[in-house]
N, C-alpha and C positions, 0 to 999 in steps of 0.2 A: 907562166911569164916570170921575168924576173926583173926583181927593181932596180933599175941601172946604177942607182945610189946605193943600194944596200953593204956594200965596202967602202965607200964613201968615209975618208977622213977627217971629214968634218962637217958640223949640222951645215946643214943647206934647205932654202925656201924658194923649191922649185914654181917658174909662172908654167903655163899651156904647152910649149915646146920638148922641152926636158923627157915634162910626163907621157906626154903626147908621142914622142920621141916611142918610150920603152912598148907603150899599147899598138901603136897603128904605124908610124911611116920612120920612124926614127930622124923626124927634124930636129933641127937644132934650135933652142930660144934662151930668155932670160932663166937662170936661176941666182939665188944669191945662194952663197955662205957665209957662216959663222965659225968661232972656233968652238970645240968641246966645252972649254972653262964655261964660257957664259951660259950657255945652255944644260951642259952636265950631261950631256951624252951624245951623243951620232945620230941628230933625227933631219928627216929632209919634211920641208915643207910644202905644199902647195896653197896658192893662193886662190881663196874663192871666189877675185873676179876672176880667174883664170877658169874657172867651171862657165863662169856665164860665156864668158868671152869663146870658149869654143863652142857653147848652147847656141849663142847666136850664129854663129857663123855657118853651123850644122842647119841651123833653122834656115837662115837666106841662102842656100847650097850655095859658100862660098867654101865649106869643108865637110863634102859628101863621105871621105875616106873614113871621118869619124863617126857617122851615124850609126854603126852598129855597135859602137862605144859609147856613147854618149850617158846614154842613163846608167851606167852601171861602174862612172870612172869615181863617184866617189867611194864605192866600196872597192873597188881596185883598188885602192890609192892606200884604205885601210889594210885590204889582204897583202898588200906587198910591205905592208911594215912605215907608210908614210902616213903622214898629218895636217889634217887643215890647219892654215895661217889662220890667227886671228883677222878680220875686219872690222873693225871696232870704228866706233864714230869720231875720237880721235885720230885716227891712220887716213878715214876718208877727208874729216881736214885737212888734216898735215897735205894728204895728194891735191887739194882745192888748192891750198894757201899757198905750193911751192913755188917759190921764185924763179919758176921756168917757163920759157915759152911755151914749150911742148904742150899743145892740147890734146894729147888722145889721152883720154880719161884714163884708159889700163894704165897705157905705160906711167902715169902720174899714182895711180894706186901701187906700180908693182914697186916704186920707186918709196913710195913713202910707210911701204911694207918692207921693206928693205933697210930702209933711216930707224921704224919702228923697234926691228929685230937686232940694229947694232951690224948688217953684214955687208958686202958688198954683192952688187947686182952681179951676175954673173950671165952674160946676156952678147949675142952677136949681134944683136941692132945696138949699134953707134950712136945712136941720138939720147943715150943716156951720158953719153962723154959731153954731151952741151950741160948738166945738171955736175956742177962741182962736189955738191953732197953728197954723192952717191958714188961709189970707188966701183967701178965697173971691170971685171975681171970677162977675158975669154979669148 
């Protein structure tokens, strides 16, 4: 397999889509990016609710295509040259405390993983364009 980012010109902190995207069905979702400067090199991210978030959803077959992925995406994620985001108890704040309506927990984590890392979300759900802080590219 190959990591759809791996030419990728600039870091990026891929959510469940992206990755999800290169392993099993090639959808589309949030990812952000950064520039090279502030990180010091070309690395893509993934977010660790973005692990739970497809865990569950495998779990209540709302996404059967990835159960034969499921336990094995975090070492994918490594073999393909990519990296877990931090989740740190500051970012889960920061996603509590935002001054947005939105309550789906992810999208308020993947959003304040994104404000964390300095990037813009990089995402075809729209409901990040209600969240001013957050520069939504796609």
């Amino acid at each position: 397999m190959n990591w759809p980012f791996g030419k990728a010109k600039r870091d990026g902190c891929a959510s469940r889509h992206p990755y999800v995207g290169m392993v099993a069905d090639r959808r589309c979702a949030p990812i952000c990016q950064g520039n090279r400067s502030h990180h010091g090199g070309r690395n893509v991210f993934v977010s660790p609710i973005s692990f739970f978030e497809i865990g569950q959803k495998v779990r209540i077959g709302k996404w059967p295509e990835m159960g034969p992925f499921v336990n094995d995406l975090p070492s994918l994620l490594e073999q393909q040259g990519g990296r877990v985001a931090a989740l740190a108890p500051e970012i889960c704040l920061k996603g509590a405390t935002l001054a947005w309506e939105h309550r789906d927990p992810f999208d308020r984590l993947l959003a304040a993983s994104a404000l964390d890392l300095g990037m813009p979300l990089i995402s075809a759900d729209q409901v990040f364009e209600t969240l001013p802080a957050v520069s939504r590219l796609w």
